[in-house]
C-alpha positions as CSV (number, residue, x, y, z in Angstrom):
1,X,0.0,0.0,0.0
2,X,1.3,3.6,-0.9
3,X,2.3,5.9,1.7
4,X,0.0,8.7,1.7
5,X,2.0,11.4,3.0
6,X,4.5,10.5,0.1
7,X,4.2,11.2,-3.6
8,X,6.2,8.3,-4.8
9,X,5.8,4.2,-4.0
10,X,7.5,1.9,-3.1
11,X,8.8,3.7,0.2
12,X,10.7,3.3,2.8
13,X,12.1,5.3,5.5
14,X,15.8,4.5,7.1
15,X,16.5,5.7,10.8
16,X,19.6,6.0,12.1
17,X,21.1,7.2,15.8
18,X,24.2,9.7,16.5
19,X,26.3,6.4,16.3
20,X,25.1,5.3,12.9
21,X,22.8,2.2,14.3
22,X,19.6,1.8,11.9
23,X,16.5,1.1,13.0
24,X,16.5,-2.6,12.4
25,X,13.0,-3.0,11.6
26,X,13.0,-0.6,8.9
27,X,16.4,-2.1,7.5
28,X,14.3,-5.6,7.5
29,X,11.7,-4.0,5.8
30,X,13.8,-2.0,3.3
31,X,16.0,-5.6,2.4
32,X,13.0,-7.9,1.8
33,X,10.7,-5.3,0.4
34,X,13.0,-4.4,-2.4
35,X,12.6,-8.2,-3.2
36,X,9.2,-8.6,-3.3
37,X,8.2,-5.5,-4.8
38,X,11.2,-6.3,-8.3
39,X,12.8,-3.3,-8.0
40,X,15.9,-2.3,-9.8
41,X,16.7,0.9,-8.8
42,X,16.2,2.5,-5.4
43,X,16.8,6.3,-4.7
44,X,18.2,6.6,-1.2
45,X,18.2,10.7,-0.2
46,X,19.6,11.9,3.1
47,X,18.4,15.3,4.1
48,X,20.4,18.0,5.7
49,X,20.2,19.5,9.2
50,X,16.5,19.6,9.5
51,X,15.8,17.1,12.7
52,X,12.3,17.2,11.9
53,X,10.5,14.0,10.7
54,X,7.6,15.4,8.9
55,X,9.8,18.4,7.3
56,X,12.3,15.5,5.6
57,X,9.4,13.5,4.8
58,X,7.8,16.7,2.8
59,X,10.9,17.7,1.5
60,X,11.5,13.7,-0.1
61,X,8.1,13.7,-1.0
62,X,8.7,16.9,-3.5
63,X,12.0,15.7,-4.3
64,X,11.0,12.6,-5.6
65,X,7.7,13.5,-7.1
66,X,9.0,14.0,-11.2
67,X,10.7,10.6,-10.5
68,X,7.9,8.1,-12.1
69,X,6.6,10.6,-14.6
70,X,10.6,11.3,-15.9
71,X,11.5,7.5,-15.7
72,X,8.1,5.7,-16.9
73,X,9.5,2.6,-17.3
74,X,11.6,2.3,-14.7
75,X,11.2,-0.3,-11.9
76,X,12.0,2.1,-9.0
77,X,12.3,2.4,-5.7
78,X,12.7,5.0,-2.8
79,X,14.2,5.5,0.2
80,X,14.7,8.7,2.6
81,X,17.4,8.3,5.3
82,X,16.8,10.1,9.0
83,X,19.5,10.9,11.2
84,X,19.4,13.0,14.7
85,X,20.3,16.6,13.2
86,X,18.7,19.9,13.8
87,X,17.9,23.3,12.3
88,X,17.4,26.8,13.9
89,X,13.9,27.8,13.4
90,X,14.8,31.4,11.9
91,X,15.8,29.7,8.8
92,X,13.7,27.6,6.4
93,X,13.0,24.1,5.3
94,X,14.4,22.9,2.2
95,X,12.6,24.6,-0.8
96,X,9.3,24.6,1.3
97,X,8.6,28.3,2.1
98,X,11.8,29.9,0.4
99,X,12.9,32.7,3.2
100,X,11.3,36.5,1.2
101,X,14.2,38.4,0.4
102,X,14.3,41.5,3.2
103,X,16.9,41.6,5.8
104,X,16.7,38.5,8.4
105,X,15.6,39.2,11.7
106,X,18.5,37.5,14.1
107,X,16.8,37.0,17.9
108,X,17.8,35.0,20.7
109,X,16.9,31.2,20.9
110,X,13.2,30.7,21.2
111,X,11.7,27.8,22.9
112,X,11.6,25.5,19.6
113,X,15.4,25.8,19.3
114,X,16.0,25.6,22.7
115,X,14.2,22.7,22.8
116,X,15.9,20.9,19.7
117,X,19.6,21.9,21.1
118,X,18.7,19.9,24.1
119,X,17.3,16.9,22.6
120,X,20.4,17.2,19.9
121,X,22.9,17.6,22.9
122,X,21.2,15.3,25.6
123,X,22.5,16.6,29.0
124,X,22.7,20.2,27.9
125,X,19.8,21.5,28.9
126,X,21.3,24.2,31.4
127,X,24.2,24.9,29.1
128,X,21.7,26.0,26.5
129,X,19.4,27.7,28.7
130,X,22.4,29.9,29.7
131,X,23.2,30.4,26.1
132,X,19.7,32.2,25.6
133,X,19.8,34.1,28.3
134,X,23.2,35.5,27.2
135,X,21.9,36.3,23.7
136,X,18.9,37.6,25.0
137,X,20.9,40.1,26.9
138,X,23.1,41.1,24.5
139,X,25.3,42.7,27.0
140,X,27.8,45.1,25.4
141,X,31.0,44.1,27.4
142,X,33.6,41.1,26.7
143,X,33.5,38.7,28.9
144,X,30.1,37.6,28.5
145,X,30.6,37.1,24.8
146,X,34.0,35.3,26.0
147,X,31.5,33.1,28.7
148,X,28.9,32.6,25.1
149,X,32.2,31.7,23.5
150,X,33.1,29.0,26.3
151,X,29.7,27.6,26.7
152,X,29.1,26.7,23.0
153,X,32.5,24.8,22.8
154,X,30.9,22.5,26.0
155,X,27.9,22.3,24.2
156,X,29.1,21.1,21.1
157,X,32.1,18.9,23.0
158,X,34.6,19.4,20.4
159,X,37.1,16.5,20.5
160,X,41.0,16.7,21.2
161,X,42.9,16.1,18.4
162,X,43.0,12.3,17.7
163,X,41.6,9.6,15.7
164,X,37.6,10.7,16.2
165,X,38.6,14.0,14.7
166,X,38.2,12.3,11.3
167,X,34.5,12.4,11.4
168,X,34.6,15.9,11.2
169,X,37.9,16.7,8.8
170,X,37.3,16.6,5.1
171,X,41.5,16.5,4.5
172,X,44.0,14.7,6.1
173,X,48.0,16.1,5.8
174,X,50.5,12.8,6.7
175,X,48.0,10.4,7.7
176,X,46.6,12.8,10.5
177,X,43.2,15.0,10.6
178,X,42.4,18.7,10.3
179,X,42.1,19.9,13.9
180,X,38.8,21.5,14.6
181,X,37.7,25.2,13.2
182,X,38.9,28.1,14.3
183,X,35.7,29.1,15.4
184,X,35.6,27.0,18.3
185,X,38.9,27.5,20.1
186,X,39.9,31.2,18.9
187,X,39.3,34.9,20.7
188,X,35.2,35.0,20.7
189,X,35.0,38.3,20.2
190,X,37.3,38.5,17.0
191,X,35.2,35.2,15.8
192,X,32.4,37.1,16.5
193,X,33.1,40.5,14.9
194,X,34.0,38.2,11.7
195,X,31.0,36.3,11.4
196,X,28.8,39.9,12.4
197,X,30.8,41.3,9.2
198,X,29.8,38.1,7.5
199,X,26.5,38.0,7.8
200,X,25.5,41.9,6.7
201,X,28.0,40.6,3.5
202,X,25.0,38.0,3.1
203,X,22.5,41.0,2.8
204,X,23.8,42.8,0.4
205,X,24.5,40.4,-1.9
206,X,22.7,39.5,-5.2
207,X,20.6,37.4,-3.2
208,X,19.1,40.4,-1.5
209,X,18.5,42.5,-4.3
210,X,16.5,45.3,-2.2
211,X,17.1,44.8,0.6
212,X,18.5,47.5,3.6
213,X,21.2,45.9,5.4
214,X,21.6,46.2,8.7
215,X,24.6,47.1,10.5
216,X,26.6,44.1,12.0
217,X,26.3,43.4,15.5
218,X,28.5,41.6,17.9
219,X,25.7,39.4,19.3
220,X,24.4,38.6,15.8
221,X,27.6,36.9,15.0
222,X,27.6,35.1,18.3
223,X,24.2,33.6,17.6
224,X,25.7,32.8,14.5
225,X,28.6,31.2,15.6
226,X,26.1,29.0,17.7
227,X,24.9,27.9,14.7
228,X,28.1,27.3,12.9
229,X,29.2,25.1,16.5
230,X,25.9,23.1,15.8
231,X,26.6,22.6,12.4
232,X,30.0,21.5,13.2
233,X,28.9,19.1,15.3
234,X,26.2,17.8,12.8
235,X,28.5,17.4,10.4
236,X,31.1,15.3,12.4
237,X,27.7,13.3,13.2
238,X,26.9,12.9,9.5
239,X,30.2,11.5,8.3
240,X,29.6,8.9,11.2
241,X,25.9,7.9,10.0
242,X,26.9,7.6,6.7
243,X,30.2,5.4,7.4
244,X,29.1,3.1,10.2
245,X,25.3,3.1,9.1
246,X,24.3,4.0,5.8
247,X,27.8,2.2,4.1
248,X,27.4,-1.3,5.7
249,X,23.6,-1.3,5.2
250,X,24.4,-1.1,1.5
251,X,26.6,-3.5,1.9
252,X,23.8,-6.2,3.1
253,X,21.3,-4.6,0.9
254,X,24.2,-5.8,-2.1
255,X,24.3,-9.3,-0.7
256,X,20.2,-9.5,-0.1
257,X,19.4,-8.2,-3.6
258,X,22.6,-7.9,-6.0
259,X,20.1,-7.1,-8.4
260,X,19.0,-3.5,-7.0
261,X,21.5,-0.1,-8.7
262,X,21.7,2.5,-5.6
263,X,21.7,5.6,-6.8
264,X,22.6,7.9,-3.3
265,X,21.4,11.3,-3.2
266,X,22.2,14.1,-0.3
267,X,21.4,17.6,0.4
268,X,24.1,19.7,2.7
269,X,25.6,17.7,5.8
270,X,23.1,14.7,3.8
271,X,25.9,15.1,0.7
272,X,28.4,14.4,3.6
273,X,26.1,11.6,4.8
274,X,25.9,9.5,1.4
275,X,29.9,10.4,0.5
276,X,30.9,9.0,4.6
277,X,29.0,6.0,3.2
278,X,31.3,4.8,0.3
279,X,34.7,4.6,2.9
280,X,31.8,2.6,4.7
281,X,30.6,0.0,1.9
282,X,32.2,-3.4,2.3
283,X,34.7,-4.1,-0.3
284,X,33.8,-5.3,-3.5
285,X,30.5,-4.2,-3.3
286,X,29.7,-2.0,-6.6
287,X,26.2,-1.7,-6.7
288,X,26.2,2.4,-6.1
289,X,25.6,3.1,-9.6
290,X,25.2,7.2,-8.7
291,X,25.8,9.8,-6.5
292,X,24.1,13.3,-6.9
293,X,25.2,16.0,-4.1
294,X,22.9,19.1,-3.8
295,X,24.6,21.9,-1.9
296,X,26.8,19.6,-0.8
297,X,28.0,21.7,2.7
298,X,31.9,20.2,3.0
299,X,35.2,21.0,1.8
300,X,35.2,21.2,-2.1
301,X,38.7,19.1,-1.9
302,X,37.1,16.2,0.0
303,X,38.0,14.1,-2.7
304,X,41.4,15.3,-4.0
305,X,44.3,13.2,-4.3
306,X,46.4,16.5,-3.2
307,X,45.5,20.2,-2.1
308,X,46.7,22.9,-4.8
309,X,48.2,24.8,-1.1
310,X,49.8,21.8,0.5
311,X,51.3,19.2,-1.5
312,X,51.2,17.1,1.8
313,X,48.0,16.7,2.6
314,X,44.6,15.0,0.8
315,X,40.9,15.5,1.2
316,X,39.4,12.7,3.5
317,X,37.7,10.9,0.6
318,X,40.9,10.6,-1.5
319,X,39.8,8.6,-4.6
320,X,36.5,6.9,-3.1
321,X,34.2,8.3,-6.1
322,X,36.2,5.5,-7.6
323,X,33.9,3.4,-5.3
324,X,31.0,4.1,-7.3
325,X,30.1,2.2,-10.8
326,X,29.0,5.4,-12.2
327,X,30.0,8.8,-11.5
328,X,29.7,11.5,-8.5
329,X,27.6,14.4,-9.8
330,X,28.0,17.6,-7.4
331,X,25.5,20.4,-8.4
332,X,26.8,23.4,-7.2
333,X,25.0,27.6,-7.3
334,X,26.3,30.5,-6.4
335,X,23.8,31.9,-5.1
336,X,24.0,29.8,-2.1
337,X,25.4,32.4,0.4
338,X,25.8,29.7,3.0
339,X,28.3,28.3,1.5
340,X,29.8,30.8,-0.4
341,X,29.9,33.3,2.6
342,X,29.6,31.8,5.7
343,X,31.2,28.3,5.5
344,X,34.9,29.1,4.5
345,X,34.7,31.5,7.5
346,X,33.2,28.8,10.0
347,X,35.3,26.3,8.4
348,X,39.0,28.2,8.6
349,X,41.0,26.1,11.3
350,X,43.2,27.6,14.1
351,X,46.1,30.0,12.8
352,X,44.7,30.4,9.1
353,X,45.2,34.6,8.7
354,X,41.9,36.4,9.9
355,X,40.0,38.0,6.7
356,X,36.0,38.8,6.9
357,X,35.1,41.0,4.0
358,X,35.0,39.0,0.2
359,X,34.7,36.0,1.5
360,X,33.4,34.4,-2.0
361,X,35.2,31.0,-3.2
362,X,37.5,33.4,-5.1
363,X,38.9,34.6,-2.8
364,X,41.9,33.5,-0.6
365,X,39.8,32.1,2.1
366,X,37.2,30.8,-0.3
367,X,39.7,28.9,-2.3
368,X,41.4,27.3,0.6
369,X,38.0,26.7,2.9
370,X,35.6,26.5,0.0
371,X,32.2,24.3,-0.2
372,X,31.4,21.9,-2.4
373,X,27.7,23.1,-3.2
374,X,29.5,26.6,-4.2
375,X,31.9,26.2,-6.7
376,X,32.3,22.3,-7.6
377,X,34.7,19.4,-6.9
378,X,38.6,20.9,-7.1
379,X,41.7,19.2,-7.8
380,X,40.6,15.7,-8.5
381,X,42.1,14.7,-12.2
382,X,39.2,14.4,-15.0
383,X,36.5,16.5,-13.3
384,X,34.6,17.3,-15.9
385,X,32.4,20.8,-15.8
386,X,28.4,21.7,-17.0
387,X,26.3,23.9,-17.0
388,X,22.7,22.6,-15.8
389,X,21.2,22.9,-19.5
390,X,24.0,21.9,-21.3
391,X,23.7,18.3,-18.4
392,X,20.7,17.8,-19.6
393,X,21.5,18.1,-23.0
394,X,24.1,15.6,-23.3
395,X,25.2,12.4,-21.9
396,X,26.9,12.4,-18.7
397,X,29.9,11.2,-18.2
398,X,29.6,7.3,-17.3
399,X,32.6,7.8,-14.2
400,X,34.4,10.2,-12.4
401,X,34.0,13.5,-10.9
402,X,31.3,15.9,-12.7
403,X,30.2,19.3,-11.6
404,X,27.0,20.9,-13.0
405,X,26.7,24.9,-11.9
406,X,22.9,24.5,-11.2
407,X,22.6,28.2,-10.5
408,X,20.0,28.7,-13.4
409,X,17.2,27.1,-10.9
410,X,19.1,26.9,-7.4
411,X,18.8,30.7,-6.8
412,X,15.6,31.6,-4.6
413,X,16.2,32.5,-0.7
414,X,17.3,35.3,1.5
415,X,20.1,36.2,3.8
416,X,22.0,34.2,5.7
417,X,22.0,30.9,3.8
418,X,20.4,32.3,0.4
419,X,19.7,29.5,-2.2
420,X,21.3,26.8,0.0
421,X,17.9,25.3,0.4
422,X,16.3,25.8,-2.8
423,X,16.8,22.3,-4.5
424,X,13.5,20.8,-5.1
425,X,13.2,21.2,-9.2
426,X,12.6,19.2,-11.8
427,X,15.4,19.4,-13.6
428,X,17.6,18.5,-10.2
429,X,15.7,15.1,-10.5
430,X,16.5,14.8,-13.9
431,X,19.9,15.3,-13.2
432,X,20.1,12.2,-10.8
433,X,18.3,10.2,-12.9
434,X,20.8,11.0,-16.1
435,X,23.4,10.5,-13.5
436,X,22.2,6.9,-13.1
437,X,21.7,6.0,-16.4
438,X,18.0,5.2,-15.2
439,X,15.2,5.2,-18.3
């Protein structure tokens, strides 16, 4: 029987803990359903940071919606992957209400997010209630944003250097991680000043054509370095679902039904997810046919063999799209001010040269700290480079690394995060299914 909340069948949903453990019911019902119902190529999507069940559901169901119409005679399948992350409830669903473009209003926690940062950090609850009282204050002296500072690196419980440090890095120089951001263990008030500065670049970019910017605060950069601490932690938390979860469930799924072509699909920290899952799939196993990332929200050398500014070191996926029996599609916009803006700032580690204003993937910062779902895949040998019509037009290629500038349609939203969220279009679900040769 056809879910009714979703606009595609067969479906099934895939739940997963902070550890990676799927709900082994679902798995069950995923492995002997693919069976029964003949199908020979399941969609798997993982979504972003949005915790909420209902929200991922909606945004699979209008995802996946073109999917039967564009692929008529396809035997297909679907499933949508949920993992313990968040969002902050001033910014919007994926692609559901697309945020109006006037400048963003940046207040102090309200009870939803208070209540989703202590459910996402169980045992926090004080920690964050202290945190909104802070920001609610907004006290114009340093050592309370030096307390905000303090309290957010407990909340998130960033790791010493070591071994777990890998589920967060995207390179790895000499066998050893990326630390963690400098963010999260530099002066707060500098961090915040730069991410204040940051944020009124966001509204008055091309994004927010119209709008009056407002002038940068202190406190609005420490609520947004909250955010970016969250995020950091969600990522970390997404390469570990994909590796220890999502991979090895393929892996069974591959012995089950050998039959079945995966065709992996992420959005933001979900890109992270589904890329995590090929260092996790059981070798041998080739039965990942695709990968599409949408605004994929981690390092755009994740997969290089080398980084163009240090010959040492090597993105954390080093030559794992060779994993895949088919190729790893990254559509990428620039109008996603997210990642264009805010994520090589977030994502600078400890000692990198402090610099705020220009902070596109052109720049110095961008180049070095850049985002995947801004500007493409970068230093991986044969990437080859489209533009959205022009993929559609022609034949993909059949392996390797492929970027497709999907600016054309990913380019509604307002400040901070601008298009970031914006990938529910037809043509996006073409993409994926050219991508996986499916007809």
């Amino acid at each position: 029987m056809a879910d009714p909340e979703m606009s595609v069948s067969p479906y099934w949903e895939l739940t997963f803990d902070a550890d990676g453990d799927v709900d082994t019911g679902q798995r069950d019902r995923l492995l002997g359903g693919v069976r029964r119902r003949g199908v020979e190529d399941l969609v798997v999507f993982a979504h972003g940071w949005n915790s909420d069940r209902s929200g991922a559901r909606e945004l699979y169901s209008r995802f996946l919606a073109p999917f039967p119409e564009l692929a008529p005679h396809a035997r297909l399948g679907y499933a949508g992957v949920l993992w313990p992350s968040m969002r902050f409830s001033d910014e919007p669903i994926p692609d559901l209400e697309p945020a109006p473009a006037v400048a963003p209003c940046r207040p102090a926690l309200d009870k939803k997010t208070r209540l989703a940062l202590s459910e996402v950090f169980p045992g926090r609850a004080v920690v964050v209630e202290r945190l909104a009282r802070l920001l609610e204050g907004r006290a114009d002296d340093g050592p309370s944003l030096e307390e905000f500072g303090r309290l957010v690196r407990l909340l998130v419980e960033v790791p010493q250097r070591g071994p777990q440090d890998a589920w967060a890095a995207d390179t790895v120089a000499a066998g050893v991680p990326e630390g963690v951001p400098g963010m999260l263990c530099g002066d707060t008030a500098a961090v915040c000043a730069d991410f204040a500065a940051a944020l009124a670049e966001t509204e008055t970019s091309g994004v927010m054509t119209g709008a009056v910017p407002t002038p940068p605060q202190a406190w609005d950069g420490a609520h947004e370095l909250l955010r970016q601490a969250t995020y950091f932690a969600m990522k970390r938390r997404a390469g570990t679902v994909g590796e220890r979860g999502l991979g090895p469930l393929l892996g069974g799924l591959a012995r089950t039904a050998p039959q079945v072509r995966v065709h992996l699909v992420g959005h933001s920290f979900g890109a992270r997810l589904v890329s995590f899952a090929l260092r996790g799939l059981p070798e041998g196993v080739r039965t990942v046919k695709s990968v599409t990332l949408l605004q994929a929200a981690f390092s755009h050398y994740a997969f290089a063999a080398r980084l163009p500014h240090d010959h040492r070191a090597s993105g954390v996926l080093d030559g794992l799209h060779r994993r895949i029996d088919g190729p790893l599609v990254c559509c990428h916009s620039r109008h996603d001010s997210a990642l264009g803006t805010i994520y090589p700032l977030a994502s600078r580690m400890a000692g990198d040269a402090r610099t705020v204003l220009g902070l596109s993937v052109n720049s110095l910062l961008g180049a070095k700290w850049g985002a995947l779902g801004y500007g493409g895949v970068r230093a991986v040998e044969g990437t080859r480079s489209f533009k959205l019509a022009d993929a559609l037009r022609a034949r993909l290629p059949a392996s390797g690394c492929v970027n497709v500038d999907a600016s054309a349609v990913v380019r509604r939203g307002g400040a901070p995060s601008g298009a970031h969220s914006d990938i529910c279009h037809r043509e996006l679900a073409r993409v994926v299914l050219a991508a996986g040769r499916v007809v």
